[in-house]
C-alpha positions in Angstrom: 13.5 -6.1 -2.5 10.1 -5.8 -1.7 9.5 -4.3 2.0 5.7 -5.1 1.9 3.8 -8.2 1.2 0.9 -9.1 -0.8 -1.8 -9.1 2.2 -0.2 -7.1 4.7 -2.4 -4.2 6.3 -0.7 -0.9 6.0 -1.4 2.8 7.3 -1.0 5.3 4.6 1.2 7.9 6.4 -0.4 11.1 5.4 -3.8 10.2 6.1 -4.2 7.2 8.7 -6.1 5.4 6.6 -6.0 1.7 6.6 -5.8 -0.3 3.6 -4.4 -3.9 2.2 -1.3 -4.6 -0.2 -3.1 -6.0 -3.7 -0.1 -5.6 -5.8 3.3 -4.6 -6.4 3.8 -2.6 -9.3 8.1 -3.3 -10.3 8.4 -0.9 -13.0 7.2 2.5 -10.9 7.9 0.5 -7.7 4.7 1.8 -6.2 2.5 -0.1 -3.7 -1.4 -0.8 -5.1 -3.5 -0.2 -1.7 -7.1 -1.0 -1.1 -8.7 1.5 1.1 -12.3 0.1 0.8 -14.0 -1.9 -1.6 -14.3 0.8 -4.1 -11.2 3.2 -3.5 -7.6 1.6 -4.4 -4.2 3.8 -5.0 -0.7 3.5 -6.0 2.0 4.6 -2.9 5.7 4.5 -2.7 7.4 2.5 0.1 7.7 5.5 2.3 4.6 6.3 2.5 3.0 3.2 4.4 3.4 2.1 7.7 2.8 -1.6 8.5 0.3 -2.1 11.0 
């Protein structure tokens, strides 16, 4: 089961910055995070925080 939700704002752990759930990616089971308008990345469950 999912932890996150499409939509929710998260914290990436490491580096405090604040980005939004796009998309959930089942097969690596990695979070897709938009940072800004430009930058997006994959992350594993552990390492976001909801806000």
């Amino acid at each position: 089961m999912n932890e996150f939700k499409i939509g929710d704002t998260v914290t990436v752990v490491k580096t405090n910055w604040v980005g939004t759930i796009v998309f959930f990616d089942k097969k690596q089971e990695k979070y897709l995070v938009r940072i800004s308008g430009t930058q997006q990345m994959y992350y594993e469950a552990d390492e976001l925080k909801k806000i």
